[in-house]
N, C-alpha and C positions, 0 to 999 in steps of 0.2 A: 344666614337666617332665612327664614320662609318671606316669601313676599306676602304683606299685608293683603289682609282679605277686608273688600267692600264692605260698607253697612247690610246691606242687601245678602251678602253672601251666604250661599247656603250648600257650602260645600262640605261630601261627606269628610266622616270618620273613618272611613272605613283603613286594610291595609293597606300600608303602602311599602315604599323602602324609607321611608323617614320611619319606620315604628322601631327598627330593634334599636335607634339611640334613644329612644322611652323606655322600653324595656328595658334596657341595660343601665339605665342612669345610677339606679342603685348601686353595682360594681363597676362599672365605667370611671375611667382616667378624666382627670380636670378635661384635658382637651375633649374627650370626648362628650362630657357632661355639658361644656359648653355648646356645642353644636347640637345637644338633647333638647337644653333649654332656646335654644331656638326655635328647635322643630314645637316644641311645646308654646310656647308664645302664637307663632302662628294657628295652632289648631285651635290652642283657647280665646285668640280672637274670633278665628270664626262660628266657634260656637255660640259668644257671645252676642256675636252678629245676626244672629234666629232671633233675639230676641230687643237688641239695642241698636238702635238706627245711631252712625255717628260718634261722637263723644271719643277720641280715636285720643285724645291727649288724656282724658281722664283716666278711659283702659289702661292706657302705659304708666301712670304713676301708681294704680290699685296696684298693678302686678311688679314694680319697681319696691312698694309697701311690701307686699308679701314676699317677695323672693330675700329683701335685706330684712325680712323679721321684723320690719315694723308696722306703728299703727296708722290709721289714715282719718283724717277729720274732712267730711264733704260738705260743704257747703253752695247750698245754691235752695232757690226759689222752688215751693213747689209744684209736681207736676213733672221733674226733669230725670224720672228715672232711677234716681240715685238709688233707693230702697231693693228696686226691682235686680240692678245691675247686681249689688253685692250681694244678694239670695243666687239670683243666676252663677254670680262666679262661683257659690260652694257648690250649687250640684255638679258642675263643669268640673272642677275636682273633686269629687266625690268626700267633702270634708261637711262635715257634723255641723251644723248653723244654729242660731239660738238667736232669735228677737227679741229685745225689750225696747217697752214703747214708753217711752220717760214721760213722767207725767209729774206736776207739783206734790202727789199724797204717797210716790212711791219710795220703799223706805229700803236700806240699806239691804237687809236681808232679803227683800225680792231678787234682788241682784245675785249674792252669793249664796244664799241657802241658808236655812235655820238647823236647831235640832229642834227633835218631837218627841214627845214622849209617847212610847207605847207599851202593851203590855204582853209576856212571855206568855203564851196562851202554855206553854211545857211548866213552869217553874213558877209561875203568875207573880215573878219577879216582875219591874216596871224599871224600864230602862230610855236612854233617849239615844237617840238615830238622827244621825246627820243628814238631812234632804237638801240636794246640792241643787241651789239653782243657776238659772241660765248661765252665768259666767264661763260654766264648766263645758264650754262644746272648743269646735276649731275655729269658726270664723262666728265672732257676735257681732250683730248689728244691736247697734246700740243710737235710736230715730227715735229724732229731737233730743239731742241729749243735756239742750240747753234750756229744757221746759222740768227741770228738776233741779232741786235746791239744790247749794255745793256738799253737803254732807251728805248725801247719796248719789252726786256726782262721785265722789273720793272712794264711795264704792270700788272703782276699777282702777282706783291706782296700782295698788298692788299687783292686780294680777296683769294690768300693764308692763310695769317695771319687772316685774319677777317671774311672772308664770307662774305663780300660785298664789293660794287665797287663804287670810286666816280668819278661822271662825270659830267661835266659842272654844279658844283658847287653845286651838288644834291647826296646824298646818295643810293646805292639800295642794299640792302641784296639779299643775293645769296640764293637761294633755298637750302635747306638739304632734303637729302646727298649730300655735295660736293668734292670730290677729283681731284687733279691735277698729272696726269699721264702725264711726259715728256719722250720722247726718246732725245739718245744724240749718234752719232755717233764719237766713237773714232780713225778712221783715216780720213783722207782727213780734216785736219786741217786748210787748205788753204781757206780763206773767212769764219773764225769761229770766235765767240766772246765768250770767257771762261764767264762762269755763274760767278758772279761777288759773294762772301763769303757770303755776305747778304743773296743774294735768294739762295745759295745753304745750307745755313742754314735751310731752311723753308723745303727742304724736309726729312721725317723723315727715307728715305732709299734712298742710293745710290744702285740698283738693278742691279748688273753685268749680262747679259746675256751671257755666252760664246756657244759654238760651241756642237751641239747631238754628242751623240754617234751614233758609226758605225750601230747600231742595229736602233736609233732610226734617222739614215738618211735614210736608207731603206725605213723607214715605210712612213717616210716624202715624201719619191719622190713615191712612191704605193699610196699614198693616191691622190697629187695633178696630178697626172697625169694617174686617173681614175675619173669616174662619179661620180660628187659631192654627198655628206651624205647628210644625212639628216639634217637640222637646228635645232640648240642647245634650247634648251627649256624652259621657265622662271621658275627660280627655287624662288626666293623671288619677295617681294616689297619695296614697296619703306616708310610704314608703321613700317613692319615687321625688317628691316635693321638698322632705326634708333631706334627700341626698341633693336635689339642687338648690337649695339651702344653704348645706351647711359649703357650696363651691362658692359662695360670694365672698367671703373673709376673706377665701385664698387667692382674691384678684388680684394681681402686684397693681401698687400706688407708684407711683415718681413721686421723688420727692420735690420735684417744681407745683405738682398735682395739690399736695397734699398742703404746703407754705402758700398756692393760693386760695384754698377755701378756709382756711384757719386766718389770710390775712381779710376775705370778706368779713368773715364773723368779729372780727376785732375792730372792721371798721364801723361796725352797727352800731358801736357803744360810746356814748358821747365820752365818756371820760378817758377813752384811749386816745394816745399821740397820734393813729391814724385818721382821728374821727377827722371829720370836714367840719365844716361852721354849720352846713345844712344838719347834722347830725345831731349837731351840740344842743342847736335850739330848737330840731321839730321832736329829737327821741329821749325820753326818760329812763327807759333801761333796753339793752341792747341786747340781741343774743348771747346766750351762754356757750359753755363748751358743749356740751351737748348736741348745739348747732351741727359746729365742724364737723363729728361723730356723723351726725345724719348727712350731712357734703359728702363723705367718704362715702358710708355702706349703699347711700342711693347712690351714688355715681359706680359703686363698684356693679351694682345689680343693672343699673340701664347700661352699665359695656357689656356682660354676656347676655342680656335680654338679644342685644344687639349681635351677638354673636362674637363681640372682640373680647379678647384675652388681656383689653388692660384699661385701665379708666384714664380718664383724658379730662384737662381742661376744659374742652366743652360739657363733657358730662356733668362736672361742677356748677358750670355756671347755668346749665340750662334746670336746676333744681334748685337754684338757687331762690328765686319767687317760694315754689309752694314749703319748701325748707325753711325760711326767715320771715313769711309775711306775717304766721301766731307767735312768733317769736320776739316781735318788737314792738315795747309798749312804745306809742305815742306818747309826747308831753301835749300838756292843755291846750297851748300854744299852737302847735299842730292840729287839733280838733276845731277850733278857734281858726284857723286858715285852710282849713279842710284840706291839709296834706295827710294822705293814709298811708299803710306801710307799706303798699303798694308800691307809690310814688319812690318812698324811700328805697326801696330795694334796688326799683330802674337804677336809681343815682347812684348806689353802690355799686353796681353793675357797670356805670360809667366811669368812675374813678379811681374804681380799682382794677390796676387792667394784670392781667398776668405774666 
């Protein structure tokens, strides 16, 4: 794999001999798609690095989200970049981006498109036309998505779960690549609608952003408050993405791999024979299967992020936080003793060993 480039980094694009395993990923052997998606991890850090001081654990689970095909929920205070990051990451792959800005009056059909009625200026028949909205690109950001009621939250279930969208009694498949990048701010709670367990199932990471270091707030306030860099550079396509794509499925699992993140998720849930006592009294409902599902395809994506040919143990466990922490309702009990599902996951983590 490419060595990690600094926040700071401002190293070209240009040729190199890492480019023909880019070019070739689309006909390229597993083996060698893996060492593509290498050299490609590296470049699109440092692209990202023109414009993102830092945030080096965030990077890796956006592109951990996108490589296994899923969605990603960010969470953190404003001010921390998030918005900026996933617009940066669509030009950097040159994929198609769409913003909605969730507000409490926004209604269903903003989201997916209406029909319209217009008229055949030939035939002065009067017909309606389907106007597709934002839903329909490659990467939506979808900021504050919890400043909208749950009935046009459910807006993007669908085309979460399915990659298409139904409207006015008609089908449309969503273009691939498609991912769903939310922000969620956690304070100013007042006029917020909690993502309802369903759709917060559908994303395959809860993405904490917290707060730079002192080294990398420096660099942050140097940076915006001198004459803009230069724009970030298109590192893949959109060809090229969905052949290292569709190379995660094919990662082999162990089956020791795969009976430990299936035996964390069954510990979350107080009513299982593995639960603990801690389980029973601080969690009301546990992970689903669904969980596991997401243990696997991200663990399969951070081993060739990483350049290895197999997923590992640690790959599971170190996903296991942003994987289970939207996944487990707290009981009252828990709110009441201010243990969050934080806490709970560490302690999963602790006593379930592999």
């Amino acid at each position: 794999m490419s060595p990690r480039v600094s926040a700071d980094g401002h190293a070209p694009v240009g040729e190199s001999d890492d480019a023909a395993p880019l070019a070739k990923a689309v006909e390229a052997s597993d083996v060698e798609r893996v060492k593509a998606l290498g050299v490609a991890r590296g470049k699109i850090e440092a692209q990202l690095g023109r414009r993102i001081v830092g945030q080096d654990e965030v990077i890796e689970l956006m592109l951990i989200a996108l490589f296994a095909r899923g969605h990603g929920l960010f969470v953190g205070v404003p001010g921390l970049a998030k918005t900026l990051l996933i617009t940066t990451l669509a030009e950097v792959l040159s994929l198609k981006s769409s913003r909605i800005q969730f507000t409490p009056d926004l209604m269903p059909t903003d989201i997916t498109g209406t029909d319209v009625l217009e008229d055949d200026r030939e035939t002065g028949q009067r017909r309606f036309r389907f106007v597709q909205g934002p839903v329909f690109t490659n990467i939506l950001l979808a900021d504050e998505i919890n400043r909208t009621p749950p009935k046009t939250q459910a807006a993007l279930l669908q085309a979460m779960a399915e990659g298409r969208v139904t409207a006015a009694g008609r089908t449309y498949p969503l273009e691939q690549p498609y991912v769903v990048f939310a922000t969620q701010n956690p304070i100013e709670q007042e006029g917020t609608y909690p993502l309802p367990e369903a759709q917060l199932d559908r994303f395959l990471f809860q993405i904490d952003v917290g707060y730079p270091s002192a080294e990398d707030e420096i660099e942050i306030v140097r940076r915006t408050t001198a004459p803009a860099a230069s724009e970030p550079e298109s590192v893949l396509g959109k060809e090229e993405i969905l052949a290292l794509q569709a190379l995660v499925p094919r990662v082999p699992v162990a089956p020791h791999v795969l009976a430990h993140a299936v035996a964390l998720v069954r510990a979350s849930r107080p009513t299982d024979e593995s639960a603990s006592e801690r389980v029973k009294k601080y969690v009301a409902f546990g992970a689903g299967p669904r969980a596991s599902q997401a243990l696997i395809a991200g663990a399969k994506a951070r081993a060739v992020l990483d350049g290895r040919f197999a997923a590992e143990v640690d790959d599971v466990r170190a996903l296991a936080l942003p994987v289970l922490r939207h996944r487990i309702v707290p009981s009252f009990r828990a709110e009441a003793d201010g243990v969050r599902p934080r806490t709970i996951v560490e302690e999963l983590l602790e006593t379930t060993k592999p």
